[in-house]
N, C-alpha and C positions, 0 to 999 in steps of 0.2 A: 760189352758188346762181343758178342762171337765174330768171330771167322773161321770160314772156312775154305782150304786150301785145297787145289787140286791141281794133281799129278800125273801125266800120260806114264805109263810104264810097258814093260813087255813081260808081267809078269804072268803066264798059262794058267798054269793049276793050283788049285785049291791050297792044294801042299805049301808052296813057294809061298801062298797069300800067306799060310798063315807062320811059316818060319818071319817074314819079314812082321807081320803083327804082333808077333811075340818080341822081338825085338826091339821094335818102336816102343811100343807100352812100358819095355823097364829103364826107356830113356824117357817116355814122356809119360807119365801114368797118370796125369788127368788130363791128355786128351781122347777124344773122340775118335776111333781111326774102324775106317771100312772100307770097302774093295767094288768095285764093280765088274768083274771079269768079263761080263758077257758084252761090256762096250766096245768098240772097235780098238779103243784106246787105250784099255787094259787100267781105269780109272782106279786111283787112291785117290781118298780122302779123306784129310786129316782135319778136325773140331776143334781150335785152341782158341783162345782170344789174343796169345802172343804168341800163335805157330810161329817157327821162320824155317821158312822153304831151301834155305841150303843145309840146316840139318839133317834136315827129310832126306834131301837129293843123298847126302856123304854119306848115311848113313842106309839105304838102300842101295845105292853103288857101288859101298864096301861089300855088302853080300853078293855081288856077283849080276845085279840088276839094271838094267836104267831105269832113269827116273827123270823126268823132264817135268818142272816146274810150270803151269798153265796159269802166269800173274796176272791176266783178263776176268781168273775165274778165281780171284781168292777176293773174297766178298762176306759180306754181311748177310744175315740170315735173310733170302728170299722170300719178297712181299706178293711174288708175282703181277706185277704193276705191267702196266705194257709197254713201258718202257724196257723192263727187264727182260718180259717174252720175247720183242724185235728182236733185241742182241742175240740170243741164245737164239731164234731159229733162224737170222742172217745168218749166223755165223755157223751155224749146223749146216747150213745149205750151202752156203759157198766151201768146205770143208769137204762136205760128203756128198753133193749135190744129189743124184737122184737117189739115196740111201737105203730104199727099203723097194727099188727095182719097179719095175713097170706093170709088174701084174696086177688088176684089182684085186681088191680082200673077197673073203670070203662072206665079210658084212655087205660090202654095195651090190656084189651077184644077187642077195636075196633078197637085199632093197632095189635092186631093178627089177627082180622076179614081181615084187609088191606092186609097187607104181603102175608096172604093164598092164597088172590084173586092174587094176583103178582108175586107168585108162588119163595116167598124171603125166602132162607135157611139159609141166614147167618148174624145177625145180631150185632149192638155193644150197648151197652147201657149204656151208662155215668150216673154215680152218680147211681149204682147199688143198694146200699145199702145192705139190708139184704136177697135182694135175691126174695121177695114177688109178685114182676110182673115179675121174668124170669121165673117162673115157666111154667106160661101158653104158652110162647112161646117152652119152649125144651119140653113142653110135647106135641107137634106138631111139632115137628120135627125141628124145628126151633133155628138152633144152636146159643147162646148167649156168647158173651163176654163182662164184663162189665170192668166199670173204677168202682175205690172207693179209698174214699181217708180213709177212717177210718179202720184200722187193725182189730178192735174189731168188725165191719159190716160183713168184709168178713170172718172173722171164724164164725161168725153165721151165715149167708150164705150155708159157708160149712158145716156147723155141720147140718143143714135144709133140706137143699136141694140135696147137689154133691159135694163131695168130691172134684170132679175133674171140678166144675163149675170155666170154665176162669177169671181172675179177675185180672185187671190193676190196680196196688196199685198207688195211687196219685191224686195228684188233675186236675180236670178237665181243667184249668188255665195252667196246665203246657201239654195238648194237640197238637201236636199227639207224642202217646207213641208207633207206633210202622208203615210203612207203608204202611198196609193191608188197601183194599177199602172192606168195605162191603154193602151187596145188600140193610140192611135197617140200619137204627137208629133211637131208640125210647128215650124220655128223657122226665123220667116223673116229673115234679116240679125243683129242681135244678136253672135251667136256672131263674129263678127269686130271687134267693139267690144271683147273684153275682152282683156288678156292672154294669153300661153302657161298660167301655170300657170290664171287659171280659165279659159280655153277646157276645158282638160283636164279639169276638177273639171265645169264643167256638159256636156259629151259624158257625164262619167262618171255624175255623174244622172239623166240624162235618160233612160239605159240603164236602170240601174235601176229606174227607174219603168215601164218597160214588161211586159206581161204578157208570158210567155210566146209565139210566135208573133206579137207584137207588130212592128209598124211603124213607123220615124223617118224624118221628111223635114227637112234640113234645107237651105234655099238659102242660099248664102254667096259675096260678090265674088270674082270671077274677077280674074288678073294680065293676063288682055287685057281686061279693062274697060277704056273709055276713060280712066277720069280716074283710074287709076293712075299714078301717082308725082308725083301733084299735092299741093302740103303737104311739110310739115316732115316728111323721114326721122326715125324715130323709132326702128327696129332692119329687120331685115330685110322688105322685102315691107308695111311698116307704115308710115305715114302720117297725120300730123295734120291733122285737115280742119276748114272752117267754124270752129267758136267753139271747138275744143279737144277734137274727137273722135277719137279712136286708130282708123285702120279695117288691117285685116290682109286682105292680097289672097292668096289661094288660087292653087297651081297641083296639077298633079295628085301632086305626091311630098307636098305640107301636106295633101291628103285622105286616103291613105293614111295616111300618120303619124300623122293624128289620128282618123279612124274606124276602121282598119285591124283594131283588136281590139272591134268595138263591132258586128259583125254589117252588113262596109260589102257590098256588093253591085253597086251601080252606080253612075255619077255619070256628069253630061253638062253640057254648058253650052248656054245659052239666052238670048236677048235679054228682058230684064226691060222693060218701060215705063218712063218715068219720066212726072211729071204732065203732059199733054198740055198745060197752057196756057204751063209752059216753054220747049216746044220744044227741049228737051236731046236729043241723041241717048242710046241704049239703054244700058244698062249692061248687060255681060255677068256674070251670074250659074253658078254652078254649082252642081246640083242633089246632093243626093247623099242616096241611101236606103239604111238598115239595116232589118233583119229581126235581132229575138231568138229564138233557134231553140228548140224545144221538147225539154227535155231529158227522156230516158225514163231 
């Protein structure tokens, strides 16, 4: 059985990652060892099936580093179950809470541009989060209800936003939670956190929940993002990132394939923001919109 270990450090630049990589590897030379710099938490992670994390710490220590041992997260190879998702985004939300700032993305501005044109009031939005891109839709009149599987997302949500903003507690995986069709659905990132088979299970809901003449937007990572093929290969185009996230990079044959029978129409890529106090450069996103056609 693998494990894998993870490490907060304060380690900056590239340089320092890889003086201490070199180092590890002629103490451990069949583990696994990668870096996440651009996490908050300046993320090692080390691949062994008998890692032992005060190694790690003395030995990163002694180079002039800290190293803080994260025993929550030294685990078994991730199945993405929903049980697994809750922990990792309570615990990302009570940690960082509003994390990625209040501004809508650059994907929900041009999925409210869409909806307005389509004259769509009632929409549902999987993996809501905290709340950040419904805004812009109910302050256009544009009634939102999300899913979210973290408790600690939709009170901050609420406490942000609306009191009384809708909000389907659970995970997306376990879809459909109730059975209303609505006019759109928007799904911003998410859809590349899960697996093949539920990637295909929530496309394939999300379909179904749409009315008639109804509209899906969903933005999902581009394979020219920058920080593609950062992290642990995990299968194709797939990727462990920060504290033990699966993310799955899109190119245009994974779009087709997987909306292809779902009413896909268009898709384009676009520079998404990331939080401006960062200073990360953009991530390339790609947009991609169905239409469910009205059958006479």
């Amino acid at each position: 059985m693998k494990r894998i270990a993870i490490f907060k450090t304060n380690i900056q630049q590239q340089n320092q990652a890889d003086e201490v990589f070199i180092t590890l590897t002629s103490i451990l030379p069949s583990s696994r060892i990668n870096f996440d710099l651009e996490d908050s938490d300046k993320i090692l992670r080390v691949e062994d099936p008998d890692v032992d994390p005060d190694i790690i710490i003395s030995v990163v220590q002694g180079l002039g580093f800290l190293c803080k041992s994260m025993p929550d997260k030294i685990c078994k190879d991730p199945t993405n179950s929903a049980d697994e998702m809750r922990t990792f985004w309570d615990s990302s939300f009570i940690e960082h809470e509003a994390m990625w700032g209040f501004q809508a993305t650059n994907s929900a501005i041009l999925a409210k541009d869409l909806f307005l044109g389509k004259d769509i009031k009632d929409i549902l939005v999987p993996g809501i989060g905290y709340g950040r891109n419904a805004q812009v839709f109910m302050e256009n009149n544009i009634k939102v209800t999300g899913i979210e599987i973290s408790q600690a997302a939709i009170a901050l949500a609420r406490e942000h936003y609306s009191p009384d903003l809708e909000i389907l507690h659970g995970s997306v995986t376990d879809m459909p939670f109730n059975d209303h069709l609505y006019d759109g659905i928007f799904c911003y990132g998410l859809v590349y956190l899960l697996n093949p088979d539920q990637r295909k299970k929530m496309i394939n809901d999300c379909f179904n929940q749409l009315k008639p003449g109804g509209w899906m937007v969903f933005s999902v990572i581009s394979v020219n993002s920058p920080n593609y093929g950062k992290g642990r290969k995990v299968r194709k185009d797939t990727f462990e990132v920060g504290k033990g996230a699966q993310v799955f990079f899109y190119d245009t044959n994974a779009v087709r394939e997987e909306f292809g029978n779902y009413g896909l129409l268009d898709f384009f890529e676009i520079d998404e923001q990331t939080n401006a106090a960062t200073h990360k450069p953009s991530f390339r996103f790609i947009i991609i919109k169905c239409k469910k056609e009205v059958e006479f």
